[in-house]
C-alpha positions as CSV (number, residue, x, y, z in Angstrom):
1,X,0.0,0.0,0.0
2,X,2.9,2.9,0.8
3,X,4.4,1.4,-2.6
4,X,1.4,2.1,-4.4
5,X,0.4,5.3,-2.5
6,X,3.8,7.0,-3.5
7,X,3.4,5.9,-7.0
8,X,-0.1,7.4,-6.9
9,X,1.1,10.8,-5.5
10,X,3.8,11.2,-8.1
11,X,1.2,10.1,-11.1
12,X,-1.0,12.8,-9.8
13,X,2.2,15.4,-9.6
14,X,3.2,15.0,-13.0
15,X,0.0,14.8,-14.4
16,X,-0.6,18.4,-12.7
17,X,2.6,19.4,-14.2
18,X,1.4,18.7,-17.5
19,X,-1.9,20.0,-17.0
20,X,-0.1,23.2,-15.8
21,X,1.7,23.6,-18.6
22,X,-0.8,23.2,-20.8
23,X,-3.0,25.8,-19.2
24,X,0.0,28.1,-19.5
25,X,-0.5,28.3,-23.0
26,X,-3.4,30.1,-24.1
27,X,-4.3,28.0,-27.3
28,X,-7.6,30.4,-28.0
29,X,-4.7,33.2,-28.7
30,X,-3.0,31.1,-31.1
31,X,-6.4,31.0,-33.2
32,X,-5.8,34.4,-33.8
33,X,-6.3,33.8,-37.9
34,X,-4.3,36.9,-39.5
35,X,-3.1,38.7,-36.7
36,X,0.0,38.9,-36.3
37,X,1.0,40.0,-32.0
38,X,5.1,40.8,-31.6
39,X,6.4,42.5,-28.4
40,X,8.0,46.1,-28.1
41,X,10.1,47.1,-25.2
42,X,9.0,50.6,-25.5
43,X,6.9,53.1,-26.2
44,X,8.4,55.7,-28.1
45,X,7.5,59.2,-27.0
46,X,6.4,60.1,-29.9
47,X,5.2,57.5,-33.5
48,X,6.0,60.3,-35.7
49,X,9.6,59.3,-36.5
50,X,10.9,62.6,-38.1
51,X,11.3,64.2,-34.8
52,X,11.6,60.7,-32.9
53,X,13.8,58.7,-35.0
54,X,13.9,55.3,-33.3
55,X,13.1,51.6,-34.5
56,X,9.6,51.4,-33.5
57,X,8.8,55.0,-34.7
58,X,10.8,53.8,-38.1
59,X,8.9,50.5,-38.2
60,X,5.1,51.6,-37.9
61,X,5.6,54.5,-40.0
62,X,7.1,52.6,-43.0
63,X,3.8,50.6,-43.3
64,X,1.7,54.1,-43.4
65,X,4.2,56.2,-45.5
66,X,6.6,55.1,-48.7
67,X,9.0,56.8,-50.5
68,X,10.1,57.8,-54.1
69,X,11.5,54.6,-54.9
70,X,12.6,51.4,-53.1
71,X,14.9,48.5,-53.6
72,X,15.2,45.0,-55.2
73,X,15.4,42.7,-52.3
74,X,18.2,40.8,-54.0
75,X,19.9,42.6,-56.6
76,X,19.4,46.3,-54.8
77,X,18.5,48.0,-57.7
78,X,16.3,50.7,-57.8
79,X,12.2,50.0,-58.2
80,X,9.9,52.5,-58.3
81,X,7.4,53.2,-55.4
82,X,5.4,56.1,-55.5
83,X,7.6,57.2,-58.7
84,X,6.9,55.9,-61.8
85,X,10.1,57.1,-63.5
86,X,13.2,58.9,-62.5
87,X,16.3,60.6,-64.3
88,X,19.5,62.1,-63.8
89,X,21.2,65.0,-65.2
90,X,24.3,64.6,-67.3
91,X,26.2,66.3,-64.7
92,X,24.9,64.6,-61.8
93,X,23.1,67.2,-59.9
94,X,19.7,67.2,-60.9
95,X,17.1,64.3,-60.0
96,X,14.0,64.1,-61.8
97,X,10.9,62.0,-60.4
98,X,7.4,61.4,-62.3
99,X,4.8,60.3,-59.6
100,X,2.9,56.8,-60.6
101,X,-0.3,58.2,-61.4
102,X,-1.6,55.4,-59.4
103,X,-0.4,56.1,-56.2
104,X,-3.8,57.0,-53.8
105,X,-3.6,58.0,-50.0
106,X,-6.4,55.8,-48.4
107,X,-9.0,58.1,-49.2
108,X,-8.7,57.7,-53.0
109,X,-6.8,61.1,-53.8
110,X,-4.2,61.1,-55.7
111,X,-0.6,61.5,-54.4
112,X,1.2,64.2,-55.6
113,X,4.3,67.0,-55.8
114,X,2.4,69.3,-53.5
115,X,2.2,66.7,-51.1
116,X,5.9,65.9,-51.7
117,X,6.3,69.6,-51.6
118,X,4.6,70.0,-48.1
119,X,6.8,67.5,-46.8
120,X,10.1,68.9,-47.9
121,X,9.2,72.4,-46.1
122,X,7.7,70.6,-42.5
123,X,11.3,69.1,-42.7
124,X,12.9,72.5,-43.2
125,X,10.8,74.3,-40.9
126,X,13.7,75.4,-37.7
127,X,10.6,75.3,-35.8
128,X,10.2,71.6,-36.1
129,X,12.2,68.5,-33.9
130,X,13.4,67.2,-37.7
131,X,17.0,68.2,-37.1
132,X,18.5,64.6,-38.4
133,X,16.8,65.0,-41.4
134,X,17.1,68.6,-42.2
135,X,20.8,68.9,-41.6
136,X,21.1,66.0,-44.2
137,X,19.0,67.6,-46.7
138,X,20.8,71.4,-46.3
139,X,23.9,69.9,-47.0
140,X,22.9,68.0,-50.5
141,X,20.3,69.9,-51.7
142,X,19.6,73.5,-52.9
143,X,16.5,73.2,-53.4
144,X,13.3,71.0,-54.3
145,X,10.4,72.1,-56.7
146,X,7.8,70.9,-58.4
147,X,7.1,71.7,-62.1
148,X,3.5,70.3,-61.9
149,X,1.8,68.1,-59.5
150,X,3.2,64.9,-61.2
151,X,7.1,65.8,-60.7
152,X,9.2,66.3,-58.1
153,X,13.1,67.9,-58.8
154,X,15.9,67.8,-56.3
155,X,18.5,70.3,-57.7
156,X,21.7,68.7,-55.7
157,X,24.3,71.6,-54.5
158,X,27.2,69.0,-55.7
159,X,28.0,66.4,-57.4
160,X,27.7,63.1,-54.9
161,X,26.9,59.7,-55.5
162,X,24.7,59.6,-52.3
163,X,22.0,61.9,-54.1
164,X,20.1,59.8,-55.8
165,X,20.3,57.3,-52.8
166,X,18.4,60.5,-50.5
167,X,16.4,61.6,-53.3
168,X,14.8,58.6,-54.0
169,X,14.3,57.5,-50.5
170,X,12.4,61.0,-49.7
171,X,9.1,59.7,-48.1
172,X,6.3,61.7,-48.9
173,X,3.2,62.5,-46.1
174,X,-0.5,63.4,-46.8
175,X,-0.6,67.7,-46.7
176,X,-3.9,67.2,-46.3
177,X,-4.0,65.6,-42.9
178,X,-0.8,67.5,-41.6
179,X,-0.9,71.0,-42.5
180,X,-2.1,73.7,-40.1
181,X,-0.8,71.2,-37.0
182,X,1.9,71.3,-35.1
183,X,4.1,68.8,-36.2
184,X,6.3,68.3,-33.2
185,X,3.0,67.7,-30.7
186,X,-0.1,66.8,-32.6
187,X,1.4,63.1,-33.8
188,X,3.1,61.8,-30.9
189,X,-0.1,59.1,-30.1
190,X,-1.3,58.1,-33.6
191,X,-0.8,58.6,-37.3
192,X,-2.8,60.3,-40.3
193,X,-3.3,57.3,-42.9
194,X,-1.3,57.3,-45.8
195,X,-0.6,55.6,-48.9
196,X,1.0,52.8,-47.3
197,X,-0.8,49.3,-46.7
198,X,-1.8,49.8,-42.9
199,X,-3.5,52.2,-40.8
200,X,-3.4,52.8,-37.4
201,X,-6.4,51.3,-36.1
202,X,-5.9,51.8,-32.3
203,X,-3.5,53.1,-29.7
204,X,-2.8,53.1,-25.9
205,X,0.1,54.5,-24.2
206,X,2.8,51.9,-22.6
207,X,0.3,49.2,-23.8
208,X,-0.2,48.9,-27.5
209,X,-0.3,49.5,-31.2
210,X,-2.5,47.9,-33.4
211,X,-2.5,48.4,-37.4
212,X,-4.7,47.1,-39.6
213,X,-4.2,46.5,-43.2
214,X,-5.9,48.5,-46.2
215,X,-7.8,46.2,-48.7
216,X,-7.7,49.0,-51.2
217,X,-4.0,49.7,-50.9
218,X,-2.9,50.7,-54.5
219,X,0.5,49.3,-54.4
220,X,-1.0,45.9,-54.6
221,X,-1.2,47.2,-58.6
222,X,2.7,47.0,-58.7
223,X,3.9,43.0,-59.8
224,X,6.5,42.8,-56.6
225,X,4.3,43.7,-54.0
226,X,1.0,41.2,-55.0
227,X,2.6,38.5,-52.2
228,X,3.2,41.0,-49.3
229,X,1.5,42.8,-46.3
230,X,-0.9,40.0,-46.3
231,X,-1.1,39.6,-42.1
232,X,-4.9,41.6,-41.7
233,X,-3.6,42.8,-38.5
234,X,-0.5,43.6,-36.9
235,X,-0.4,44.1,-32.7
236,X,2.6,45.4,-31.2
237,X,2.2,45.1,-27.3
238,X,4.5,47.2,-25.3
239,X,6.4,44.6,-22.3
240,X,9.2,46.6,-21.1
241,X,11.0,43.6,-19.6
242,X,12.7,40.9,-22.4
243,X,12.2,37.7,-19.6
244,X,8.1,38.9,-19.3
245,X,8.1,38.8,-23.8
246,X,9.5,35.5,-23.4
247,X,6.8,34.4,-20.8
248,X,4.3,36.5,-23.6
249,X,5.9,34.1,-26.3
250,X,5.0,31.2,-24.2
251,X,2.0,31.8,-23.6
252,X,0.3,32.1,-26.8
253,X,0.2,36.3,-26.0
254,X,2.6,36.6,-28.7
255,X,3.4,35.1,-31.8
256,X,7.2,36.2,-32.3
257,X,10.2,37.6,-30.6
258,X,13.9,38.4,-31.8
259,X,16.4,37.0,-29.0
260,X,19.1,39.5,-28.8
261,X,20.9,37.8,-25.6
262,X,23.0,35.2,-26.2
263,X,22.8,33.8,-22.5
264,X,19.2,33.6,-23.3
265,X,19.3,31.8,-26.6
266,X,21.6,29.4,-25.0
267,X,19.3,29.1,-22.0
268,X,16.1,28.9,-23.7
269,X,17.4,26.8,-27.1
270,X,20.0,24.5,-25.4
271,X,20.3,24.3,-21.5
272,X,17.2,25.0,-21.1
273,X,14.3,24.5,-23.5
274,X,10.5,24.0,-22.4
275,X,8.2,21.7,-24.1
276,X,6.8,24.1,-26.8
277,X,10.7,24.5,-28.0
278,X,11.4,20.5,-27.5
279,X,8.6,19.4,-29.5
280,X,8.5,22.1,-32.3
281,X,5.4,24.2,-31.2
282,X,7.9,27.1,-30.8
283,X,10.4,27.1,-33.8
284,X,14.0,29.1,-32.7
285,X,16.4,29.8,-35.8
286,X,19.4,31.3,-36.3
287,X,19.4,33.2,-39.7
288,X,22.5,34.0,-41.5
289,X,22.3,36.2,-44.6
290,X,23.5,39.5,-45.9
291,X,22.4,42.2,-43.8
292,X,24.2,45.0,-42.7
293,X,25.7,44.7,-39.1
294,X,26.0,48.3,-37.9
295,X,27.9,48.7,-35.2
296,X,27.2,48.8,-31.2
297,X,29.6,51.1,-28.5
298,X,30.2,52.7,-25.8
299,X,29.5,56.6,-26.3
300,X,31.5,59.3,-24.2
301,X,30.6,62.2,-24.3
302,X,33.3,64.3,-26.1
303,X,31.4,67.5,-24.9
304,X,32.8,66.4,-21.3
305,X,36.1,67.9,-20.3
306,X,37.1,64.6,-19.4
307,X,36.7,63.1,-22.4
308,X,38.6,65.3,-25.1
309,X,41.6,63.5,-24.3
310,X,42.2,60.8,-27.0
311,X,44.7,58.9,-23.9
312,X,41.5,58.9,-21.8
313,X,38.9,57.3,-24.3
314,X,41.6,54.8,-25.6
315,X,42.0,54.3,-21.4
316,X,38.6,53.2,-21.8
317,X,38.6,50.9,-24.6
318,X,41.4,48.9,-22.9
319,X,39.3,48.2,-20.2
320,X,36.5,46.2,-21.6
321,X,37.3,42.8,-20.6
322,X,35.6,41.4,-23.8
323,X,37.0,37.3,-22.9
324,X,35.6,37.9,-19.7
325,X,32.3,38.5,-21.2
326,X,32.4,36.1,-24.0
327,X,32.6,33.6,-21.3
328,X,30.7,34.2,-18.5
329,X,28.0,36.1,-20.4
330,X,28.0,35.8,-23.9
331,X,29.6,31.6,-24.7
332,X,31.1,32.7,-27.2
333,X,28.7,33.3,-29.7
334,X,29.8,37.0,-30.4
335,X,32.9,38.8,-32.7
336,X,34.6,41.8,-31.2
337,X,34.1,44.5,-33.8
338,X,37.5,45.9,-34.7
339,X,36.0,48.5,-37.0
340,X,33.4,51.3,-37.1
341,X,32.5,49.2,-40.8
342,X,32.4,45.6,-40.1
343,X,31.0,44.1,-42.9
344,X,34.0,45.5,-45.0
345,X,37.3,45.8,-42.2
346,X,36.8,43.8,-39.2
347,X,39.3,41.2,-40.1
348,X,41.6,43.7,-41.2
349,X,43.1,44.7,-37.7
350,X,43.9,43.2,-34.5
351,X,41.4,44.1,-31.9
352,X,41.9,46.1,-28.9
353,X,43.3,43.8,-26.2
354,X,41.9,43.9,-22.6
355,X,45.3,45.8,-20.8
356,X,44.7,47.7,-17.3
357,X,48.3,48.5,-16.4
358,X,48.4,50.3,-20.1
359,X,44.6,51.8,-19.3
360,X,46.4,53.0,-16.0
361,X,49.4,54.2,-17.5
362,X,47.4,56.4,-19.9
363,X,45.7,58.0,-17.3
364,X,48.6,58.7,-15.6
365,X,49.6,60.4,-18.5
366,X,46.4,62.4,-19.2
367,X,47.0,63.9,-16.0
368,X,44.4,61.6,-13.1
369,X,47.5,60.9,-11.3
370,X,46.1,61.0,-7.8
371,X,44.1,59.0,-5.8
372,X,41.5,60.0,-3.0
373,X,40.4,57.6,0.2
374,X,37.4,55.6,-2.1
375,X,40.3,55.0,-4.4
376,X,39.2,57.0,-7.2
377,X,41.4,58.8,-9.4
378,X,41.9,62.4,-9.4
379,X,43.6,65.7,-11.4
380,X,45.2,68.6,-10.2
381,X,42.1,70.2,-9.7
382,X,40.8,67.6,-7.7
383,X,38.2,66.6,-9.9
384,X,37.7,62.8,-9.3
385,X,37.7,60.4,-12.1
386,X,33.4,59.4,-12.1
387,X,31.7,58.3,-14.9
388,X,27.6,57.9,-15.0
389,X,26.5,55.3,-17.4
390,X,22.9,55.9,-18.6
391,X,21.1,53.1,-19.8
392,X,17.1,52.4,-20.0
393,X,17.5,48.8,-20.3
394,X,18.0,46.6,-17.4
395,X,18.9,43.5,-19.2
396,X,22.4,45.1,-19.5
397,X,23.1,45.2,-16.5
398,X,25.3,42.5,-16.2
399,X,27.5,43.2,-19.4
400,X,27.8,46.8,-17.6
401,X,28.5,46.0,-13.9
402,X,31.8,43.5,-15.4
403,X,33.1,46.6,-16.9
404,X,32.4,49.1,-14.0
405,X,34.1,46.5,-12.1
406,X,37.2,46.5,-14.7
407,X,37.3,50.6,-14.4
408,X,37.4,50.4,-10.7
409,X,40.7,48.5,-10.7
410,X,42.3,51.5,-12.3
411,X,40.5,53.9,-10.4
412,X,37.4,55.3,-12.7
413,X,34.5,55.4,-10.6
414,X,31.3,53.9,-13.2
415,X,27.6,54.9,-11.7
416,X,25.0,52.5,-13.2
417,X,22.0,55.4,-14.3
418,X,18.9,53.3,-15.2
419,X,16.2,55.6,-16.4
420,X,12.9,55.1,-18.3
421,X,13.0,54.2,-21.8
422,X,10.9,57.2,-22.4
423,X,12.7,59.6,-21.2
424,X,16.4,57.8,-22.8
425,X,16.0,59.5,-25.9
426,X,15.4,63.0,-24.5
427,X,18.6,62.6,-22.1
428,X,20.6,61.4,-24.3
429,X,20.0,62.4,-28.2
430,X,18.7,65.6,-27.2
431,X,19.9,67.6,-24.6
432,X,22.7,65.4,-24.5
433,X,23.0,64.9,-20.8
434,X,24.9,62.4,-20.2
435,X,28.6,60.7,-19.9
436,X,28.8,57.2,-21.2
437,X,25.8,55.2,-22.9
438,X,25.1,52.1,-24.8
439,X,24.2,52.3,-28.5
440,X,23.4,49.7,-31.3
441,X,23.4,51.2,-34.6
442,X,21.7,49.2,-37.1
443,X,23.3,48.4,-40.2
444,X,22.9,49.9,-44.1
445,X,22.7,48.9,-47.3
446,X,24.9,52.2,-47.8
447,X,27.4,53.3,-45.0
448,X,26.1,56.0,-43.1
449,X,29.4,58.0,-42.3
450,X,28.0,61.7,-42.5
451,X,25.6,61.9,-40.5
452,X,27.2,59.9,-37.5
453,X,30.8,61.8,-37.9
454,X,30.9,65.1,-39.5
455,X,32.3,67.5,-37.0
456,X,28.9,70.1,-37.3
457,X,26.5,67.5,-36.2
458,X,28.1,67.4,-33.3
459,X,26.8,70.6,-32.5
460,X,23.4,69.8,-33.5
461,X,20.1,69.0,-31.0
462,X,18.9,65.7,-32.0
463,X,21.6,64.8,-34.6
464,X,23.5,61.0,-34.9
465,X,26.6,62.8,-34.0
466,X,25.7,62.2,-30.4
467,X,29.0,61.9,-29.0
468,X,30.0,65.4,-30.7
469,X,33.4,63.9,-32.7
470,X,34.9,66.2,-34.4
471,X,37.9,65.6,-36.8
472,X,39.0,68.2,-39.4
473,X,40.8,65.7,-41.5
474,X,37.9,62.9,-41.6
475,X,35.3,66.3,-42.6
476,X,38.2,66.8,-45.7
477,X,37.9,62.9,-46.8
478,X,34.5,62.9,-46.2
479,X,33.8,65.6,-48.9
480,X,36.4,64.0,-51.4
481,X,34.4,60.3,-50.8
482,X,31.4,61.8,-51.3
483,X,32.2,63.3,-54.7
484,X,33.6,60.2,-56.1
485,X,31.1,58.0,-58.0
486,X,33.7,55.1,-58.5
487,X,32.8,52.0,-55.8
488,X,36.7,50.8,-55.3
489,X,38.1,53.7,-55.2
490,X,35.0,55.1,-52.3
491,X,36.1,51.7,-50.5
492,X,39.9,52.7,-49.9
493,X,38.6,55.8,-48.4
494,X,35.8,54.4,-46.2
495,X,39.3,52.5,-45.0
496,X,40.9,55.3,-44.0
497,X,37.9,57.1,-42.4
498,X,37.8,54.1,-40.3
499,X,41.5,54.2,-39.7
500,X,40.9,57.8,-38.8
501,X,38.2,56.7,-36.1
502,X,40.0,53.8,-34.7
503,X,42.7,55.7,-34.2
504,X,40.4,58.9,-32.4
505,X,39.0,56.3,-29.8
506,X,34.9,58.4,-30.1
507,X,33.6,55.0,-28.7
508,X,34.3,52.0,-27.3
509,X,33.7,49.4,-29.5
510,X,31.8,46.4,-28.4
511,X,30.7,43.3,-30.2
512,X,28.6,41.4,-33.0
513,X,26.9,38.7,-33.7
514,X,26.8,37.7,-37.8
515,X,23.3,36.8,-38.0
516,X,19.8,37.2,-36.4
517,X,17.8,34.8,-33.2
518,X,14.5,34.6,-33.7
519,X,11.9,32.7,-32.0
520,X,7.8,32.2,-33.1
521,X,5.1,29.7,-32.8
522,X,5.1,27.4,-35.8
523,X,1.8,28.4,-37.6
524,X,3.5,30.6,-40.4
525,X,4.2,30.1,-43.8
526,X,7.5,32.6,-45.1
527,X,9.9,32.4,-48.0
528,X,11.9,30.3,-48.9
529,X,15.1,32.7,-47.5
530,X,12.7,33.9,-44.1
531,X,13.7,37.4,-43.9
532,X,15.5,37.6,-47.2
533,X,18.8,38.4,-48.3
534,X,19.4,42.1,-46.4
535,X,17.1,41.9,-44.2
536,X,16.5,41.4,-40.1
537,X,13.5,40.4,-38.3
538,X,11.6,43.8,-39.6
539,X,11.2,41.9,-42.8
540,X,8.3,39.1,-41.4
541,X,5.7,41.8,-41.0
542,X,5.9,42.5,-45.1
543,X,7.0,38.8,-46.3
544,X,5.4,36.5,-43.5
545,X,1.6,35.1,-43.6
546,X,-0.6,32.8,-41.1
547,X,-0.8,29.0,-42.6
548,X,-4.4,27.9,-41.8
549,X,-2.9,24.4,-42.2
550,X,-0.1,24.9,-39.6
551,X,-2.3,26.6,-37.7
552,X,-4.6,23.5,-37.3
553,X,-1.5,21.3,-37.2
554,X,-0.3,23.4,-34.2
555,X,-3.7,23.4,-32.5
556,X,-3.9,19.9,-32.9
557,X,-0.3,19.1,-31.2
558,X,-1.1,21.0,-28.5
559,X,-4.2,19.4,-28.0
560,X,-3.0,15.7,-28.3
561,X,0.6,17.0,-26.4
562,X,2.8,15.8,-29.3
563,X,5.4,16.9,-31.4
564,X,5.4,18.7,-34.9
565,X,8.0,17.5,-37.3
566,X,11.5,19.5,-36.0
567,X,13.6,21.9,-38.4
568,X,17.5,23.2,-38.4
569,X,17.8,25.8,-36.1
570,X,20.9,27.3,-38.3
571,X,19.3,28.8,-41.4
572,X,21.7,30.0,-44.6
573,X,20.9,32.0,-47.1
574,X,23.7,30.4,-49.1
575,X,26.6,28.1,-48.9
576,X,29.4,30.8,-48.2
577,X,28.1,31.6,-44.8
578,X,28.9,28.2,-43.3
579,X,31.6,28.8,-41.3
């Protein structure tokens, strides 16, 4: 009888186990049909991405609004968008676009220059928040006119091979919803509709977005756009906390998240994985392709007294530990970046090796050559040697406390400054209050060096120069590779720009990782190549669609607790990514 009785009681346990898990997952979510539910961290304080340029501000407003032209997803030519046609002046400075008379905002007008127009001036107004994108535009173009309301001119100031790469990415927005309003305020909660395929269909703050897709979009007219946008809705919740999106993921509350962590992709793929994962309800892949890496640092402040000294920021490169956090943190699944161009030079040069009694030495050097009681370093004036690190995302914690712990061997004093992810931007790309942060530039298809290093920027309120560089000499090249029109010879320049930064020390570099982590429940049917050649996980909102079939399939496993058929986590676009 005690034999039996124990027996009984552990039955019972791991039946309620099972039964547990099973109730986690809320299987009426993942009967959703054509919604499509991802997680955002945050809610940016404003949607209207000309005066809030982030990635969620970026991401909505690309499904409302399109440009001029856009770009094959393989080849990278040019294909028109809401231009039918294009040319270009013999001498390179004049861009001529003829709207596609078919391109309708979602009331049935048509779009066109005075729209374009309209657009052009909001960006130009001084009055308005658009400072990344006006300073761009000042220093290309002259000016932008429109002979009739079916062409658009951008009469370039020089000749530059990057003109026709702004001009025909312009975007254009609806005058008629826009004018008369002010443009910084009036769009921070929602969005006009515009001639893109979704609408805003419903907002709250710090909760949620929700889009819904236009059956009468007109781009559905043009061949390479009849198989995308074909998800009815799209939800974006807002879950501040990565661990609670996974939770989200598992329970059916979402359909999809990216894994940016590589302690938890090794956690939840490997070490470990619950059921959904194990038996294939939850697919996780690795997808290695093309796109641009970009390039994530550590910003100081070049503003800050006690970082215009090239000894100290170098000081501060030599102290990231980065085998330290490959193997307690990272296992190994990252690259150190040696260059502010990856994708082109990071083999080309040996990394920056961990060295404190170098860091120290520097230091020394630069004049913090005394010490106080808490150990911190000081100068002659008896200004101590404190650093505040301002980050709005907790998960980092980790990677930063290792490298406050490395600074504090030498006597630079980090203070961890979490702050709301709202108010982040404001702090830091604004008023530019701040010392050290963390940022993770996205890669693109063409090299943004301008905007991120010319010495002016630096000076500018809400401008990608945030750490306020400055370097004559780069500012001389820069004009000269912006001039020339031939691909090689614009390479052996982009080399010594970077040579030119590496050597400056603005940031301090961090790391990569040469492909993207996604995660999602197995009810979707995608390409062939998932997210495409170029692209990241941005890509499944245009290219993915709901299967009914795997949808049942899915329901049905869950049901019946078995396992659908598994799949390679490591995905290729082609053969000469396998390492």
């Amino acid at each position: 009888m005690r034999k039996f009785g124990i027996i009984f009681v552990l039955t019972i346990i791991i039946i309620s186990l099972n039964v547990g898990c099973k109730k986690s997952i809320n299987v009426e979510n993942l009967k959703k049909g054509e919604i499509f539910v991802a997680g955002l961290q945050s809610m940016p304080a404003s949607l209207n991405y000309f005066v809030d340029y982030n990635s969620t501000s970026v991401l909505i407003g690309s499904m409302l609004y399109e440009s001029l032209c856009t770009r094959d997803p393989v080849t990278l030519e040019l294909k028109g968008l809401l231009a039918k046609s294009w040319s270009v002046s013999e001498d390179k400075t004049t861009y001529t676009f003829k709207l596609n008379p078919d391109a309708k905002w979602a009331d049935g007008s048509p779009v066109t220059s005075e729209d374009a127009i309209f657009t052009y001036e909001t960006i130009m107004n001084p009055e308005n928040l658009t400072g990344l994108f006006r300073s761009g535009y000042e220093d290309e173009f002259e000016k932008i006119y429109a002979p009739d309301k079916n062409t658009l001119v951008f009469k370039a100031k020089q000749k530059r091979w990057t003109n026709l790469i702004s001009a025909s990415s312009f975007t254009i927005l609806p005058k008629k919803y826009y004018e008369n309003k002010d443009f910084n305020r009036d769009f921070n909660l929602t969005l006009p509709e515009g001639s893109g395929p979704y609408r805003i269909k419903s907002v709250q703050t710090d909760r949620f977005v929700q889009l819904e897709k236009r059956e009468d979009y007109w781009g559905y007219s043009l061949p390479y756009l009849k198989d995308y946008y074909k998800f009815k809705e799209i939800q974006y919740k807002i879950i501040s906390d990565e661990e609670i999106q996974y939770e989200s993921l598992k329970k059916g509350d979402i359909d999809f998240l990216a894994i940016y962590s590589a302690f938890k992709w090794y956690n939840r793929v490997y070490k470990n994985p619950i059921d959904a994962i194990t038996k294939n309800w939850i697919l996780a892949k690795r997808v290695w392709n093309y796109r641009p890496i970009g390039f994530q640092s550590f910003y100081m402040n070049m503003r800050r007294d006690k970082f215009k000294d090239v000894r100290v920021r170098k000081a501060m490169n030599l102290l990231l530990n980065f085998d330290l956090l490959q193997e307690k943190l990272m296992y190994k699944q990252y690259v150190k970046l040696n260059s502010y161009f990856p994708e082109y030079f990071n083999n080309d040069r040996e990394p920056i090796k961990f060295d404190t009694d170098e860091a120290r030495r520097l230091l020394t050097e630069a004049g913090w050559d005394d010490i106080d009681a808490d150990g911190v370093l000081k100068n002659k004036n008896g200004d101590r040697f404190e650093v505040d690190f301002t980050y709005h995302d907790q998960s980092v914690e980790k990677h930063l406390t290792i490298y406050k712990e490395e600074c504090a061997k030498v006597g630079v004093m980090i203070n961890l400054n979490l702050v709301a992810p709202s108010a982040y931007r404001k702090k830091c790309f604004v008023d530019y209050d701040y010392d050290m942060i963390w940022i993770n530039w996205s890669g693109t298809l063409f090299p943004e060096i301008e905007g991120l290093w010319r010495g002016k920027y630096g000076d500018e309120v809400n401008s990608n120069n945030v750490g306020g560089y400055k370097n004559d000499n780069l500012d001389k090249l820069l004009d000269v590779y912006l001039e020339e029109f031939d691909e090689s010879k614009r390479k052996i320049m982009m080399k010594t720009i970077d040579d030119i930064l590496i050597s400056d020390y603005p940031t301090v570099l961090l790391w990569t990782a040469p492909y993207t982590r996604i995660m999602y429940w197995n009810k979707f049917d995608m390409p062939e190549d998932i997210l495409g050649k170029y692209s990241d996980e941005d890509a499944v909102n245009g290219r993915w669609s709901v299967s009914p079939d795997k949808e049942r399939a899915l329901i049905d496993a869950l049901t019946n607790n078995v396992a659908l058929p598994a799949e390679n986590i490591e995905y290729y676009y082609d053969s000469n990514l396998i390492k």
